[in-house]
Legacy VTK file of the C-alpha trace (Angstrom):
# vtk DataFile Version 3.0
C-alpha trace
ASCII
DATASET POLYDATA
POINTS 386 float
106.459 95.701 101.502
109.509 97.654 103.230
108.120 99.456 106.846
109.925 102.843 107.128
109.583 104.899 110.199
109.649 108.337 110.610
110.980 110.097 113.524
110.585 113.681 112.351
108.487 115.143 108.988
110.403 114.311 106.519
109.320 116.137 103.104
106.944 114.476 101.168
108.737 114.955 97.543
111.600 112.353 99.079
109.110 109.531 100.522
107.271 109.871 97.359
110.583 108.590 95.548
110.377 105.404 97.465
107.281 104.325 95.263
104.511 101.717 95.674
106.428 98.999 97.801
107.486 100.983 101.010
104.657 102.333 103.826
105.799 105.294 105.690
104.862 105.919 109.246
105.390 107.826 112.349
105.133 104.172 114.404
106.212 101.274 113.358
106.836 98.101 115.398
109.125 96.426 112.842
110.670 98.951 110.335
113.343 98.495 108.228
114.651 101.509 107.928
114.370 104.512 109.997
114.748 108.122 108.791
115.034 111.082 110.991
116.233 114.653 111.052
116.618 116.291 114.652
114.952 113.874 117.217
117.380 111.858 119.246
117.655 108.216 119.035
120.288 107.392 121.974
117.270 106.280 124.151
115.910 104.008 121.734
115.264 100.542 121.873
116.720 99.384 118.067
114.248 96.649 116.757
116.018 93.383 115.434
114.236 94.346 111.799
116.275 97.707 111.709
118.636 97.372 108.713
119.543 101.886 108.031
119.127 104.807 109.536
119.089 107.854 107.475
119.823 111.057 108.981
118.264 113.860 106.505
121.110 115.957 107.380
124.755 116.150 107.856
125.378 115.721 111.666
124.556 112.229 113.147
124.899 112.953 116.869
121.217 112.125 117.366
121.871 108.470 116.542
123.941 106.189 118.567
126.411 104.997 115.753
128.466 102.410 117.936
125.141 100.402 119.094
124.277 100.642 115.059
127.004 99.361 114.271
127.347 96.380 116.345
123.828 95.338 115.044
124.829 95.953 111.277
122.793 98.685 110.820
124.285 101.642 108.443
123.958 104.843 109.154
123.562 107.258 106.592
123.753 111.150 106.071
122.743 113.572 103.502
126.244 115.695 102.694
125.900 118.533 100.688
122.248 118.864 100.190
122.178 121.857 102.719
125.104 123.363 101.620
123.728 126.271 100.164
121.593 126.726 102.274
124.035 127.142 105.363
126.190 128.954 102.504
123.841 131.849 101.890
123.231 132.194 105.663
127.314 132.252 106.456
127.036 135.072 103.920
124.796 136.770 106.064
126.513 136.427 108.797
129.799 137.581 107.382
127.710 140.958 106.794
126.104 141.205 109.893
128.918 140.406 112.216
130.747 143.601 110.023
128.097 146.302 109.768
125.628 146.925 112.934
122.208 146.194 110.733
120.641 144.820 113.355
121.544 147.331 115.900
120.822 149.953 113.005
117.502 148.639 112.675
116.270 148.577 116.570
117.012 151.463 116.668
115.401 152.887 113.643
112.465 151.481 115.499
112.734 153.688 117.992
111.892 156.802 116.137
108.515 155.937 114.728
106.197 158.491 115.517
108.961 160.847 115.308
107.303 162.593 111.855
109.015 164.972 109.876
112.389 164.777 112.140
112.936 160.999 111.176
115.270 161.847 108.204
117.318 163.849 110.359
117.288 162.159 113.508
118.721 159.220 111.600
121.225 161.313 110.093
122.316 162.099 113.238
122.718 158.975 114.836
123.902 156.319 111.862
127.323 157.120 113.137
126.724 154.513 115.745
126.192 151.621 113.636
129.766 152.413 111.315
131.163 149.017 110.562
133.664 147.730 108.112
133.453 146.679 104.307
134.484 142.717 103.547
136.051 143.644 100.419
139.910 143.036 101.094
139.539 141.292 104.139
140.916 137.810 105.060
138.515 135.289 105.721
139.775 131.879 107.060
137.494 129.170 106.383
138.428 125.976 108.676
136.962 122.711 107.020
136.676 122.754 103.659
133.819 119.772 102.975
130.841 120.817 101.037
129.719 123.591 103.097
133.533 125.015 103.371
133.993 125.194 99.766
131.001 126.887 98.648
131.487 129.988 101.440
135.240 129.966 100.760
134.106 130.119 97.312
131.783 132.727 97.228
133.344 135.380 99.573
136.596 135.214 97.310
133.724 136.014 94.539
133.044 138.638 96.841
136.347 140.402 97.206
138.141 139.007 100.310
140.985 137.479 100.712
139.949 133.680 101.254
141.990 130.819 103.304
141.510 127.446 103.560
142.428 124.448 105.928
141.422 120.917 106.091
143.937 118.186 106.699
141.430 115.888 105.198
140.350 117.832 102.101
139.057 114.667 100.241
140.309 115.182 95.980
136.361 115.836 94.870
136.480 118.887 97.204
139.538 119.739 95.929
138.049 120.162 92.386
135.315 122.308 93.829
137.752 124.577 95.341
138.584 127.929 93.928
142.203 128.213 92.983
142.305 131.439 94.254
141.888 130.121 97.759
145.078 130.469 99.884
145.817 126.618 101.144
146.854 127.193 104.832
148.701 124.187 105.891
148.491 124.989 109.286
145.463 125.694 111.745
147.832 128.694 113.574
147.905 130.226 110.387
144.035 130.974 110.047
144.673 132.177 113.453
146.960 134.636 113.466
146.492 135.588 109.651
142.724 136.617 109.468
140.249 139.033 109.920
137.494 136.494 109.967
136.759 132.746 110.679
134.373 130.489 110.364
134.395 127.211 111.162
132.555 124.355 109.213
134.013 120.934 110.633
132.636 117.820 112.617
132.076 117.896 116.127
134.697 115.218 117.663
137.224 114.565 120.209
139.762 116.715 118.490
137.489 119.793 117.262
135.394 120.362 120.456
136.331 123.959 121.758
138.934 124.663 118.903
137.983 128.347 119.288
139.036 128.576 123.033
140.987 131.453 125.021
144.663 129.481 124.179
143.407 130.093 119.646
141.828 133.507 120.479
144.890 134.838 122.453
146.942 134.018 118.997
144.142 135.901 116.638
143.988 139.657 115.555
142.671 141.972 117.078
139.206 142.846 116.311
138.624 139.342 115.227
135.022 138.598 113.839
134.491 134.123 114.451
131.111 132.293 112.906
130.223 129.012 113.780
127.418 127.153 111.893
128.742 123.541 112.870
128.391 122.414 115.487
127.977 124.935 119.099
130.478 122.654 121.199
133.087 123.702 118.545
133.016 127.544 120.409
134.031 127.314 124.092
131.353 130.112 124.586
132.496 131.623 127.897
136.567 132.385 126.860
134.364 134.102 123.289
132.278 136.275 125.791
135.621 137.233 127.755
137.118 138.189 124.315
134.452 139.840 123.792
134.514 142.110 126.657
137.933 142.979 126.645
137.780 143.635 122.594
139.906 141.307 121.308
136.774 139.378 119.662
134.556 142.426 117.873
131.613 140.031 117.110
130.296 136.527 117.462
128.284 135.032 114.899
126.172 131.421 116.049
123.834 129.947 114.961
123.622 127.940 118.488
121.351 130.466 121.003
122.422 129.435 124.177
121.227 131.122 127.275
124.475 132.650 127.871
125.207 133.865 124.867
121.226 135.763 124.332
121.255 139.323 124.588
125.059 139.466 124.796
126.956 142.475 123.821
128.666 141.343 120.529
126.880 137.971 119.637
124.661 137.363 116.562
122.586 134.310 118.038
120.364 132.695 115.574
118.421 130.139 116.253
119.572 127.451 113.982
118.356 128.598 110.995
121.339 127.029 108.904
119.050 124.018 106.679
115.818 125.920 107.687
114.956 126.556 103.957
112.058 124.471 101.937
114.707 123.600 99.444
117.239 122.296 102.093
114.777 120.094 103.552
113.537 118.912 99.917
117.342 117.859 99.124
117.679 116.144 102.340
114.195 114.365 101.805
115.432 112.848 98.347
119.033 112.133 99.310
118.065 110.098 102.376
115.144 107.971 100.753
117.498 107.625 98.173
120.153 105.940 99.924
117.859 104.319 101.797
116.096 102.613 98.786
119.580 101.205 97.198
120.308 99.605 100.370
117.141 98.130 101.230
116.654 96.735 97.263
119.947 95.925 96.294
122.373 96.472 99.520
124.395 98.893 97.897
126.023 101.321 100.501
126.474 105.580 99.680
127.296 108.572 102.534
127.437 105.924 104.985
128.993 107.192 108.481
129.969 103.638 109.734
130.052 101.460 106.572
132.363 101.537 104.114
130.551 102.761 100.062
130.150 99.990 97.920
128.058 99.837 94.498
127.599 96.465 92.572
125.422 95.757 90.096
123.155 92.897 90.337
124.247 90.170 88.154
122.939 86.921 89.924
119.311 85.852 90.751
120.426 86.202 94.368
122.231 88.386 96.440
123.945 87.820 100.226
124.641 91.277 101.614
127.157 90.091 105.480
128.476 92.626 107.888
131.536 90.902 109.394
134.652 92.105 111.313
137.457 93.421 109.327
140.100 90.254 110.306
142.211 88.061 108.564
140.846 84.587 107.141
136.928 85.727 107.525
136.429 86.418 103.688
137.830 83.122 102.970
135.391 81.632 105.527
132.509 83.125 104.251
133.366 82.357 100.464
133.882 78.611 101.206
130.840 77.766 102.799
129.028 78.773 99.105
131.681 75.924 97.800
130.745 73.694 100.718
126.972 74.321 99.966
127.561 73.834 96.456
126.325 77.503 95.481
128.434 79.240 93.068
129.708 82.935 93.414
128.270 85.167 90.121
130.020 88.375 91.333
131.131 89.790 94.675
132.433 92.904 96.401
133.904 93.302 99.539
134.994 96.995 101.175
135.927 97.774 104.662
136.175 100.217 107.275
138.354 100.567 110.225
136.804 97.430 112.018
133.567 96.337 110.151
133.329 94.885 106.776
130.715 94.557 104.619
130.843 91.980 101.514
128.392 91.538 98.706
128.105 88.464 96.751
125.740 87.724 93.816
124.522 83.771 93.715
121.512 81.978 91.165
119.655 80.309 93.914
118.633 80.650 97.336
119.829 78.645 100.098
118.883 78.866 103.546
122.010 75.980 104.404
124.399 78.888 102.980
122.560 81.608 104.868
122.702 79.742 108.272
126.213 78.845 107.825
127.217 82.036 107.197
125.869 83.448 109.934
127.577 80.865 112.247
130.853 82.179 111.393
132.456 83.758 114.138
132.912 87.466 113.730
129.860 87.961 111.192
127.001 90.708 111.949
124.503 90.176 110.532
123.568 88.344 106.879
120.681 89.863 104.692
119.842 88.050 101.366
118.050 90.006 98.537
115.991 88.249 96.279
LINES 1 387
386 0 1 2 3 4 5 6 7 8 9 10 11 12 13 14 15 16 17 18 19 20 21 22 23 24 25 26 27 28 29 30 31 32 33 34 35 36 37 38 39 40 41 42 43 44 45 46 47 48 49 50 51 52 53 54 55 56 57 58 59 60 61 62 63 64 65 66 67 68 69 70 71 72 73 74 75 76 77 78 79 80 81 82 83 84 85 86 87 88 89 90 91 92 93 94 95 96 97 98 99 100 101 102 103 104 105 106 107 108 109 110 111 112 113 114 115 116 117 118 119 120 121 122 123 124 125 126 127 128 129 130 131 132 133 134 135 136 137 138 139 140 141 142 143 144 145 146 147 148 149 150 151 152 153 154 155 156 157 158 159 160 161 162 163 164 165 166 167 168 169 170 171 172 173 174 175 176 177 178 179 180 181 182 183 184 185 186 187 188 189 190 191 192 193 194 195 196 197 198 199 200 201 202 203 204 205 206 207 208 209 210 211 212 213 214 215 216 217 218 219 220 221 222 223 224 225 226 227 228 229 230 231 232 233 234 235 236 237 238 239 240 241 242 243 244 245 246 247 248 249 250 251 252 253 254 255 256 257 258 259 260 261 262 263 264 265 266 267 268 269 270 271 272 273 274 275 276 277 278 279 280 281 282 283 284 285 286 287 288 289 290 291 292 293 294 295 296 297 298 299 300 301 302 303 304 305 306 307 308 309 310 311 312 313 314 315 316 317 318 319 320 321 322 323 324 325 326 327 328 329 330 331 332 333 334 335 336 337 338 339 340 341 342 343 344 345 346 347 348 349 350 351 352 353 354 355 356 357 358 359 360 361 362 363 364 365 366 367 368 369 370 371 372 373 374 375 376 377 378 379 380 381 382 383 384 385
């Protein structure tokens, strides 16, 4: 019976996909395997039984990858399964950030008990709320993962004038991406180019405040930015000076900071980007799903820290070791099944900057093997699969 804990509510139509064999539960004193959406797990204490983490979501700054990764335990994410959903909202935003409907709409507020003079009290004052049509407009889309493509995709269905850049636009994405999409080869050129941006990458070392006051000073005037990322992506306090002097016309977030509430210009939402039931059912599935291959058969898919790997099962048992990625270690761990006289069926190894992770399909079970294994300088961790 595999112990999964819970650290948020996790839909019930992806735990129910786990089946019979696996008892979900908010506490658990030895799981093995944790899945979680928002709550943060830097605090944690990890239990020795952990084995995966899956993060029903895209982002993974909740969970302290390093430490997981030193105790061989893979961290996985749910790409893609809230895509659309951030998609539509993007969509949204695009329109908001464009035509005053929100202002238009306070203030249509204001003139109820106004009677017969409503009609032409709001012809009167609609003027206020004037903003401009997409159609025709450049949009400049920076990251184009699975989020990326689908908006760059459907506001060139929409009329504008859509461009792209990713330095790391993996060839699946590629095939998802319109033609029709300009490829900008360089970051300055999304800058200077378009009307609109949004940005849909990672938060990291090299991303954190890419839209700062040295990137706005380069943009159009009148710019419109949306960020449904990540909010350290938006160096919030250069925006709101752009956005006093003009140079920025609107902000679109989906971050509500205190700062940013109530301020002339910003569209603050409050993080509303996978808050649909369908989002959360995709993310549900996707994470028990990965979770379940692991756990029954060690195979590895939208891992964050381990490398993919897929093998089918072809021997009675199966030795799943996290080791370093060095020289000489593979040879190490395949000779102590020839000095324990258990033969190799199959085996698979993939790596990953520094870790390594190495399948191998036996007939029997050998606990010699296992301990030897595990001796070997510069292995994890060792899980055997019966």
């Amino acid at each position: 019976m595999y112990q999964i804990q819970t650290l948020n509510k996790i839909a019930a139509i992806g735990l129910n996909r786990l089946g019979d064999n696996y008892k979900c539960a908010d506490e658990a004193a030895t799981p093995d395997a944790i899945l979680v959406r928002s709550a943060s797990m830097h605090d944690m204490e990890l239990p020795e039984s952990l084995l995966a983490i899956a993060r029903a979501g895209a982002g993974v700054n909740n969970i302290p990858v390093d430490k997981c990764t030193e105790k061989g335990i893979v961290v996985f994410n749910t790409p893609g399964a809230n895509a659309n959903a951030v998609k539509e909202l993007v969509i949204a935003g695009l329109l908001l950030s464009s035509r005053d409907i929100i202002g238009g709409v306070e203030w249509a507020k204001t003139l109820k008990g106004s009677g017969d003079q409503v009609p032409k009290l709001v012809e009167k004052g609609k003027a206020a709320f004037v903003g401009p049509e997409i159609k025709g407009k450049k949009l400049g889309v920076v990251g184009l993962g699975a989020i990326g493509i689908l908006v760059a995709n459907a506001a060139k269905a929409l009329g504008m004038d859509v461009y792209g850049y990713d330095p790391y636009l993996s060839v699946d994405n590629a095939w998802g991406l319109s033609s029709h999409v300009t490829h900008a080869h360089f970051l300055d050129t999304i800058f200077t180019e378009c009307d609109y941006i949004t940005v849909h990458v990672p938060l990291t070392d090299s991303t954190k405040d890419v839209i700062c006051a040295e990137n706005i000073a380069k943009m159009k005037d009148g710019v419109r930015i949306l960020n449904y990322s990540r909010a350290e992506l938006v160096n919030s306090a250069d925006v709101l000076k752009a956005l006093e002097s003009g140079k920025i016309a609107s902000y679109v977030t989906d971050f509500a900071t205190d700062d940013l509430i109530g301020a002339k210009g910003v569209i603050a939402m409050p993080h509303l980007g996978a808050s649909t039931p369908e989002s959360e059912d995709n993310c549900a599935i996707m994470a028990a799903d990965e979770v379940k291959a692991y756990l029954e058969d060690g195979n590895i898919l939208n891992s964050v820290n381990f490398p993919n790997i897929n093998m089918a099962r072809t021997g009675g048992v199966r030795y799943c070791v996290v080791h370093k990625n060095v020289p000489s270690i593979l040879t190490q761990i395949c000779g102590k099944f020839g000095e324990k006289g258990a033969n190799i069926e199959n085996m698979e190894s993939k790596s990953r900057k520094d870790v390594a992770y190495t399948i191998l399909d036996a007939n029997d079970l050998n606990d010699d093997l296992t301990n030897a294994i595990s001796a070997i300088d510069g292995v994890f961790r060792i899980r055997v699969i019966k």
